[in-house]
VMD Tcl script that builds the backbone (N, CA, C; Angstrom):
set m [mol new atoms 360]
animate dup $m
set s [atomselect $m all]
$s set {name element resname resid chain x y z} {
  {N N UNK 1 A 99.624 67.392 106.997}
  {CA C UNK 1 A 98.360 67.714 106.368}
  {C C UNK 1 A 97.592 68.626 107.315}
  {N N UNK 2 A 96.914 69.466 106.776}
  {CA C UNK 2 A 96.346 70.945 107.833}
  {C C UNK 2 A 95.066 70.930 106.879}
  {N N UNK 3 A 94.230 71.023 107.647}
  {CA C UNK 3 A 92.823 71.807 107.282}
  {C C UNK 3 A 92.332 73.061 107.833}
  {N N UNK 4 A 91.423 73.488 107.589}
  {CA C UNK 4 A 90.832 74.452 108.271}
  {C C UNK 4 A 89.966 75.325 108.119}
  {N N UNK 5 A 89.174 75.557 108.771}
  {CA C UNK 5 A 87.691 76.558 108.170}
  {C C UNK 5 A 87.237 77.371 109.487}
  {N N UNK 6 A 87.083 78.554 108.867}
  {CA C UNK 6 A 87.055 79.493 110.015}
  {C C UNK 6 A 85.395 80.574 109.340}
  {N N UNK 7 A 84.648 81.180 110.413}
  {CA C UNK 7 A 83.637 81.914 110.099}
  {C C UNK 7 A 83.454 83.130 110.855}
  {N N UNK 8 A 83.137 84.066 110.072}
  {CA C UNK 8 A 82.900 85.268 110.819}
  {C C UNK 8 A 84.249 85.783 111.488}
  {N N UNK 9 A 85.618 86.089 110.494}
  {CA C UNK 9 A 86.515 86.397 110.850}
  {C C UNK 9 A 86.378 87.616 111.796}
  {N N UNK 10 A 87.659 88.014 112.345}
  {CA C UNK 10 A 87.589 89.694 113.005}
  {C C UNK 10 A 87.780 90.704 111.950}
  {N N UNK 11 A 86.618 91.586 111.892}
  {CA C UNK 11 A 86.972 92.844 110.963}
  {C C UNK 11 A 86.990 92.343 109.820}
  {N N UNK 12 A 85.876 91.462 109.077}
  {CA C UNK 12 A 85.736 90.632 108.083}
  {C C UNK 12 A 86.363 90.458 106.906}
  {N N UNK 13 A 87.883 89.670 107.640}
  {CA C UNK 13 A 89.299 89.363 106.923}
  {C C UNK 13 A 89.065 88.241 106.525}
  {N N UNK 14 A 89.607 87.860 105.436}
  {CA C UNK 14 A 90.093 86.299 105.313}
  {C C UNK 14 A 90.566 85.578 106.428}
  {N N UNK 15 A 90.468 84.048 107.084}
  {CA C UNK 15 A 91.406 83.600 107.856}
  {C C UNK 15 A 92.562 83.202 107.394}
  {N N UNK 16 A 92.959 82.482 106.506}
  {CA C UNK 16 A 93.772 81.767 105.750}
  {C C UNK 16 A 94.813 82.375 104.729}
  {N N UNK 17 A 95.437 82.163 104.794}
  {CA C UNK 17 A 96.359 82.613 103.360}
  {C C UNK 17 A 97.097 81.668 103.518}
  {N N UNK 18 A 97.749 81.606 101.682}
  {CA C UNK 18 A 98.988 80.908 101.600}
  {C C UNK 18 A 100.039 81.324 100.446}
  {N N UNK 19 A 100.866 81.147 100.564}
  {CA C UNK 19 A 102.200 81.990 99.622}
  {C C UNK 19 A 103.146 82.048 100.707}
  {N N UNK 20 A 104.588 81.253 100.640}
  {CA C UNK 20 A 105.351 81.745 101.473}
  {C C UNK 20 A 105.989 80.674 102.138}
  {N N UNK 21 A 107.206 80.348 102.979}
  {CA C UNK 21 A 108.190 79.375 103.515}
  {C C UNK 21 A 106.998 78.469 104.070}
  {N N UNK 22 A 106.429 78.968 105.494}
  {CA C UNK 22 A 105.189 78.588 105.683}
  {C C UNK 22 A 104.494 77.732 105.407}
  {N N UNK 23 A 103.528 78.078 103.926}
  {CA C UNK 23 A 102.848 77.235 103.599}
  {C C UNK 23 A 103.326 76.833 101.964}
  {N N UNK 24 A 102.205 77.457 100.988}
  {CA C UNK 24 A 102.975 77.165 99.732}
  {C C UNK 24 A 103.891 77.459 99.302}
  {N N UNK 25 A 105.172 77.191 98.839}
  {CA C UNK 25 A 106.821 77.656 98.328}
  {C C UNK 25 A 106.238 77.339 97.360}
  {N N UNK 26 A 106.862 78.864 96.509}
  {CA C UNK 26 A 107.059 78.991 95.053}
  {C C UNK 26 A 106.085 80.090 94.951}
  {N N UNK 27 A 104.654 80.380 96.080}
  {CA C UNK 27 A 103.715 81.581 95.331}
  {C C UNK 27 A 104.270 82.780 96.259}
  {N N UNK 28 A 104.404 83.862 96.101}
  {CA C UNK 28 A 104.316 85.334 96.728}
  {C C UNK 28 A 103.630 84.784 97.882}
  {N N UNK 29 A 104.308 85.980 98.952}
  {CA C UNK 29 A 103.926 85.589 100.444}
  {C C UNK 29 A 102.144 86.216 100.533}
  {N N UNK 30 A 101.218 85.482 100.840}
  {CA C UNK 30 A 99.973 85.650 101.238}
  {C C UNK 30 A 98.988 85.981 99.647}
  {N N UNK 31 A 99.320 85.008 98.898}
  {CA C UNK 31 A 98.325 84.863 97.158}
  {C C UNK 31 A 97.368 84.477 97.226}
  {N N UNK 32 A 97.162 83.951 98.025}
  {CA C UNK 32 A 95.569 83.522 97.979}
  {C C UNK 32 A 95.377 83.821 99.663}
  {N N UNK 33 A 94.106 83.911 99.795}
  {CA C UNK 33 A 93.157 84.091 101.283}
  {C C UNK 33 A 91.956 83.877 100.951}
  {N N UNK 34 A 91.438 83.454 102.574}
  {CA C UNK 34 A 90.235 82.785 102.528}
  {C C UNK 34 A 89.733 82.075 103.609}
  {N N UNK 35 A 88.173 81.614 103.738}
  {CA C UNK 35 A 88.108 81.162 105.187}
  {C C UNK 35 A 87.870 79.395 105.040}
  {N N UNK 36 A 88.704 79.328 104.364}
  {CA C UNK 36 A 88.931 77.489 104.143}
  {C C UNK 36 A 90.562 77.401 103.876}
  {N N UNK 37 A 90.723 76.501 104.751}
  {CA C UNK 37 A 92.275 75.998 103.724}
  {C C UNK 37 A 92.625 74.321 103.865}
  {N N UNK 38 A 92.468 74.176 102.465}
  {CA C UNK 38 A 93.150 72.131 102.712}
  {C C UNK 38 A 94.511 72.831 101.878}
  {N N UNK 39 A 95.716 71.837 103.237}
  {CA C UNK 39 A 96.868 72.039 102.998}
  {C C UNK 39 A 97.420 70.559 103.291}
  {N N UNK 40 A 98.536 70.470 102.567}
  {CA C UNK 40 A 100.033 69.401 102.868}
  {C C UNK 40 A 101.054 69.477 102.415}
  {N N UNK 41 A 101.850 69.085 103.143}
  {CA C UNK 41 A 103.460 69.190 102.770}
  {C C UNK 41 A 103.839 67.753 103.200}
  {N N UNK 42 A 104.850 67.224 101.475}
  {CA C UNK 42 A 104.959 66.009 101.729}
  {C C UNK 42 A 106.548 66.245 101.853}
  {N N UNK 43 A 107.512 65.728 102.283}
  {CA C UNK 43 A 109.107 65.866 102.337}
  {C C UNK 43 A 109.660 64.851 103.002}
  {N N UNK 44 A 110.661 64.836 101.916}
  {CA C UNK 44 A 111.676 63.787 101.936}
  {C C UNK 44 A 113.285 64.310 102.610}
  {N N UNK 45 A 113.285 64.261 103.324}
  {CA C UNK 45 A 114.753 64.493 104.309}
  {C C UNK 45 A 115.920 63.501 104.132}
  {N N UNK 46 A 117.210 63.508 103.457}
  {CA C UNK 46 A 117.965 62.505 103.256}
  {C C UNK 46 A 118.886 62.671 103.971}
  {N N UNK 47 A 120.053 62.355 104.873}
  {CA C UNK 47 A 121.359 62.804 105.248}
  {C C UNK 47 A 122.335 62.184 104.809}
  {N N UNK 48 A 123.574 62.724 105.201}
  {CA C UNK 48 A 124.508 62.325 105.135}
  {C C UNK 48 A 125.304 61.310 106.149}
  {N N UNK 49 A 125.543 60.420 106.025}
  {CA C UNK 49 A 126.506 59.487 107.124}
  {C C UNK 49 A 127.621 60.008 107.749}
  {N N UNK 50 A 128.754 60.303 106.509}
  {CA C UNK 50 A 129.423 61.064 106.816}
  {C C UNK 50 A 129.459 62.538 107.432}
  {N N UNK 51 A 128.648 62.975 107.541}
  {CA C UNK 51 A 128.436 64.524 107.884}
  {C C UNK 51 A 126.566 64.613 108.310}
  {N N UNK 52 A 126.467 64.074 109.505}
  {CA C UNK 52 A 125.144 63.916 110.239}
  {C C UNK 52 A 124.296 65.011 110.027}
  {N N UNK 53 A 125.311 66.120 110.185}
  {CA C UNK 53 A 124.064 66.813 110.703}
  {C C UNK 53 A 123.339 67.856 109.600}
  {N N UNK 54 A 124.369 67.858 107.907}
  {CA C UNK 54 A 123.546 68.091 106.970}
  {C C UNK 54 A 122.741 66.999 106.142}
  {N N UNK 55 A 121.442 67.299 105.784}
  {CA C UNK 55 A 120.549 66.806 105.248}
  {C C UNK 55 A 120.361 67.820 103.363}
  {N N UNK 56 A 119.565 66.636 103.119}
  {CA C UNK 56 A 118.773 67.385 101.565}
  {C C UNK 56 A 117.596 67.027 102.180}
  {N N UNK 57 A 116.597 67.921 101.097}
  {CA C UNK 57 A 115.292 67.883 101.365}
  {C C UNK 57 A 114.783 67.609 99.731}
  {N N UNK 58 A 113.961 66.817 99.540}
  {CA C UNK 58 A 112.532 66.843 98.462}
  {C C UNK 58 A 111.383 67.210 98.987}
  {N N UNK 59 A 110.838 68.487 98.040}
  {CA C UNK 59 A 109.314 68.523 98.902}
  {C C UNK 59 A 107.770 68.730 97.493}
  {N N UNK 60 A 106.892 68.377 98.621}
  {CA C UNK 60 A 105.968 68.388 97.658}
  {C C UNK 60 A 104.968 69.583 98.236}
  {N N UNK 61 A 104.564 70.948 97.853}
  {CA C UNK 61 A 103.579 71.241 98.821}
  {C C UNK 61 A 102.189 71.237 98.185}
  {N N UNK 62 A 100.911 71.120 98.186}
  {CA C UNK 62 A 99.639 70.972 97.844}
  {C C UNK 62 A 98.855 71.704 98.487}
  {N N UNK 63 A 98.154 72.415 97.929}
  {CA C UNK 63 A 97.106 73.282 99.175}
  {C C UNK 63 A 96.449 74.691 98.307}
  {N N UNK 64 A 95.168 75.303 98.692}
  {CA C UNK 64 A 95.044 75.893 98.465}
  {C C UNK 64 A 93.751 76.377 99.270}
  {N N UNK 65 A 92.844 78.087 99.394}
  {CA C UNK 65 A 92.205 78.466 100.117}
  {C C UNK 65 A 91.021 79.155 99.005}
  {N N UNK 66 A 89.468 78.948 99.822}
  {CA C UNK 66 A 88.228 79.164 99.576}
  {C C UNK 66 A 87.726 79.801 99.920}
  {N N UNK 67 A 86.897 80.812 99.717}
  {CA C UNK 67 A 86.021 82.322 99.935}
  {C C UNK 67 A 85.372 81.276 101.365}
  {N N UNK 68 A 84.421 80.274 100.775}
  {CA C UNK 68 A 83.521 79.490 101.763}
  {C C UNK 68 A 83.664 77.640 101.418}
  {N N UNK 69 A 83.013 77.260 102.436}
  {CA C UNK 69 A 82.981 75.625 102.197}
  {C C UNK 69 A 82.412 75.421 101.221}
  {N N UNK 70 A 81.799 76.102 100.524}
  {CA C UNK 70 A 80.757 75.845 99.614}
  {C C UNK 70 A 81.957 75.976 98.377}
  {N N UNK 71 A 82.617 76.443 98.088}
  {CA C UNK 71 A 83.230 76.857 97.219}
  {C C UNK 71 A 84.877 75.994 97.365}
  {N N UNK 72 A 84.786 75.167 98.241}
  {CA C UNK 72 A 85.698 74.022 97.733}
  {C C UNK 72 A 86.162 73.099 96.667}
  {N N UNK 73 A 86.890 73.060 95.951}
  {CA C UNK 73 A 87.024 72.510 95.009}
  {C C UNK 73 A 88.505 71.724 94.789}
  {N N UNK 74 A 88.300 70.705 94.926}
  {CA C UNK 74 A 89.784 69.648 95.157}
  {C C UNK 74 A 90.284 69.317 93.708}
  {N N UNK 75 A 89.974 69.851 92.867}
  {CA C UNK 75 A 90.187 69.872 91.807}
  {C C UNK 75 A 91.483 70.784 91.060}
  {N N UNK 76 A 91.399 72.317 92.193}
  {CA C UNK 76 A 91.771 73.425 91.888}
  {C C UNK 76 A 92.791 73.631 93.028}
  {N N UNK 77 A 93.316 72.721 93.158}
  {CA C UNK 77 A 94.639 72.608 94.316}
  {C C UNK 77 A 95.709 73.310 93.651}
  {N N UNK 78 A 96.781 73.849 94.273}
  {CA C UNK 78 A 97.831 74.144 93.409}
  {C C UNK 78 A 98.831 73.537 94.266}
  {N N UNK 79 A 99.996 73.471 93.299}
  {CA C UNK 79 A 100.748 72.819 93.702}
  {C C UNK 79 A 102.409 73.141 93.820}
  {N N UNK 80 A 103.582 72.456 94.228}
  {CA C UNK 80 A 104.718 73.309 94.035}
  {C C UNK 80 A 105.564 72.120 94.521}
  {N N UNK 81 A 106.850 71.890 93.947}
  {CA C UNK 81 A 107.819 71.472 94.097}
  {C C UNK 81 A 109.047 71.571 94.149}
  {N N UNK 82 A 109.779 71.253 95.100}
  {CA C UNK 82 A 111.402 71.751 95.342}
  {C C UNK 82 A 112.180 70.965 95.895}
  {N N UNK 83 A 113.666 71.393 96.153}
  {CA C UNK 83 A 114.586 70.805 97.094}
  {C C UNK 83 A 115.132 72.074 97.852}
  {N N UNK 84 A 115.807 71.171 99.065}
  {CA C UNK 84 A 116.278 72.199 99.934}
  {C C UNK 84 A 117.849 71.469 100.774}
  {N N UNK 85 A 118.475 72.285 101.762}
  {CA C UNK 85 A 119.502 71.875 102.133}
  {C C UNK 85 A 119.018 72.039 103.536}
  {N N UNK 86 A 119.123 71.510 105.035}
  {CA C UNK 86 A 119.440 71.447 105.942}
  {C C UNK 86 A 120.314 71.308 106.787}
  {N N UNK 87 A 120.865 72.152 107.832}
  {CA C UNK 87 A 121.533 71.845 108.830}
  {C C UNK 87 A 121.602 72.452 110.224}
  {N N UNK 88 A 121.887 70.806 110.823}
  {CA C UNK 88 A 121.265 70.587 112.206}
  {C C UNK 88 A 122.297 71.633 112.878}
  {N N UNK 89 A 122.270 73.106 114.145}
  {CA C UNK 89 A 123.081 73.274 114.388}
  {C C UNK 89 A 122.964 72.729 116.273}
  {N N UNK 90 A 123.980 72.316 116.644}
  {CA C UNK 90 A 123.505 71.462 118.254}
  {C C UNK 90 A 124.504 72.221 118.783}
  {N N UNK 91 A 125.305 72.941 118.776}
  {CA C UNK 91 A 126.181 73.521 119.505}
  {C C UNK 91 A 125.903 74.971 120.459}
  {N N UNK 92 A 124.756 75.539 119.408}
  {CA C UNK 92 A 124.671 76.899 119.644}
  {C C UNK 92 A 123.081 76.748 120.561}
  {N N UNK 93 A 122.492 76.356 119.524}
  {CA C UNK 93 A 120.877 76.288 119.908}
  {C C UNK 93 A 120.457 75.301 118.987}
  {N N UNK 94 A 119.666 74.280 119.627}
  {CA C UNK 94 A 118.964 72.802 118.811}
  {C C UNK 94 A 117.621 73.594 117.906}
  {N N UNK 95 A 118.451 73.935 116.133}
  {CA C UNK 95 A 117.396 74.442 115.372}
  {C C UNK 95 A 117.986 74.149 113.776}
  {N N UNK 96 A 117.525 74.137 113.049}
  {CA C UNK 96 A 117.674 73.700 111.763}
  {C C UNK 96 A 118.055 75.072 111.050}
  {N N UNK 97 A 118.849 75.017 110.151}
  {CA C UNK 97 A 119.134 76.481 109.145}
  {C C UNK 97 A 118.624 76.118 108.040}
  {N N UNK 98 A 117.763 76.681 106.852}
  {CA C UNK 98 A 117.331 75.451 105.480}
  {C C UNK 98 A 117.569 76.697 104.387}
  {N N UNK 99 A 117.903 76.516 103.163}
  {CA C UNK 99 A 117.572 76.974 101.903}
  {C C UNK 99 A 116.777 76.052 101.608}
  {N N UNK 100 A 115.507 76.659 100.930}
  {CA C UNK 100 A 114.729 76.004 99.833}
  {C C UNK 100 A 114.457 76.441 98.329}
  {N N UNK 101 A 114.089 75.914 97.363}
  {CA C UNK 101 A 113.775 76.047 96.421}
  {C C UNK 101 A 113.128 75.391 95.657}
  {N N UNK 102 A 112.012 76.530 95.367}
  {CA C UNK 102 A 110.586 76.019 95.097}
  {C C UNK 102 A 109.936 76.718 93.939}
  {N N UNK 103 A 109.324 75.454 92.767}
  {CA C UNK 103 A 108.846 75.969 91.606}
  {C C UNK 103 A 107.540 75.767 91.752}
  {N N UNK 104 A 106.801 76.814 91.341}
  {CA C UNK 104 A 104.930 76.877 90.997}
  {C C UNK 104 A 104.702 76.086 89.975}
  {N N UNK 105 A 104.466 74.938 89.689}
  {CA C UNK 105 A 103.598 74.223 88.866}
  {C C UNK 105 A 102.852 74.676 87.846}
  {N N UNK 106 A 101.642 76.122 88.419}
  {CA C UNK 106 A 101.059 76.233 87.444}
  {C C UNK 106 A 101.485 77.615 86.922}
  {N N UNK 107 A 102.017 78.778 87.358}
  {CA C UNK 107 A 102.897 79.137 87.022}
  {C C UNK 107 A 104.191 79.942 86.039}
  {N N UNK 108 A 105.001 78.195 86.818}
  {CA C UNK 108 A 106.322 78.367 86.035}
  {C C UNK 108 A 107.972 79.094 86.834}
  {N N UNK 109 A 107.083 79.869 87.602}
  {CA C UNK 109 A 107.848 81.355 88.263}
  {C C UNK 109 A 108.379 79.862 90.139}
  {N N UNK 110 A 109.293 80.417 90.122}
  {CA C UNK 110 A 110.289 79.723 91.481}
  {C C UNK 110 A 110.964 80.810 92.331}
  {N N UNK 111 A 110.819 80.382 93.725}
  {CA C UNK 111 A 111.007 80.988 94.479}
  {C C UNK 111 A 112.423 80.303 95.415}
  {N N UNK 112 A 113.174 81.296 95.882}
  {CA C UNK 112 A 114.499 80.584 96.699}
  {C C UNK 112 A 113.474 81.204 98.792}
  {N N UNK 113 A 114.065 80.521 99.395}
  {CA C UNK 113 A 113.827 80.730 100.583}
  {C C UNK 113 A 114.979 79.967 101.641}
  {N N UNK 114 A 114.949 80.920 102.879}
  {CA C UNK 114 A 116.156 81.141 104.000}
  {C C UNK 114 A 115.500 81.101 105.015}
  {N N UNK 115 A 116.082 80.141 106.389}
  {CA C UNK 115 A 115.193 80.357 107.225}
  {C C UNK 115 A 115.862 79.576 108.649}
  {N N UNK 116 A 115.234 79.427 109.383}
  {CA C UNK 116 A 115.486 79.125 110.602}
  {C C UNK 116 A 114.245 78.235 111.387}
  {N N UNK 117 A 114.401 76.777 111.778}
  {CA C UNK 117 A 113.335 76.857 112.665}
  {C C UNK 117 A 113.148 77.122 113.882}
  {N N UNK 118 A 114.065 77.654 114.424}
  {CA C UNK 118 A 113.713 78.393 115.772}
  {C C UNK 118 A 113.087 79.788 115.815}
  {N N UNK 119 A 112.371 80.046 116.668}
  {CA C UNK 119 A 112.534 81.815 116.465}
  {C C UNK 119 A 113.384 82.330 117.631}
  {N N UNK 120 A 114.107 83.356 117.346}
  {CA C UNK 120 A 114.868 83.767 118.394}
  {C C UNK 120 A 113.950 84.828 119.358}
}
mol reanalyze $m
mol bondsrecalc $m
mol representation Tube
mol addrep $m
């Protein structure tokens, strides 16, 4: 769970955005901006016994961003849901490889995503 509220950005930008592996899966990378953001990502990681070091994923993500505090509204969350695949690689470098896939709720439109959690 992430919050955040920022004022008087640099060069009077939005702080916040969301769209993207990141934060919300399923919207275009950076759809909304803004100098508020209530965010969460809920996920379910399952593995395998037989084969440790791949996992599935369930995820839930929730979140969305506000011009100002004033203009918060928990009402107007958006939302997105998916699954994904994981795997642990320990041989090379201790980092996860994931496909995800993630549908917009409100929407309709789904997004696939590739990734790495390391950065090289």
């Amino acid at each position: 769970m992430f919050a955040g509220y920022a004022h008087d950005a640099p060069f009077d930008e939005p702080y916040y955005e969301i769209g993207s592996a990141g934060t919300l899966r399923g919207l275009e990378r950076e759809s909304f901006s803004g100098d508020v953001l209530v965010f969460t990502n809920l996920e379910y990681i399952k593995g395998f016994s037989k084969y440790p070091s791949f996992r599935t994923s369930l995820f839930v993500d929730i979140g969305n961003v506000y011009d100002n505090r004033n203009g918060v509204d928990f009402s107007d969350l958006r939302t997105s849901i998916g699954l994904g695949i994981r795997w642990k690689i320990a041989s090379f470098v201790q980092t996860d490889l994931f496909i995800d896939w993630a549908y917009d709720t409100e929407t309709g439109e789904s997004k696939a995503y590739g990734g790495t959690s390391f950065n090289f």
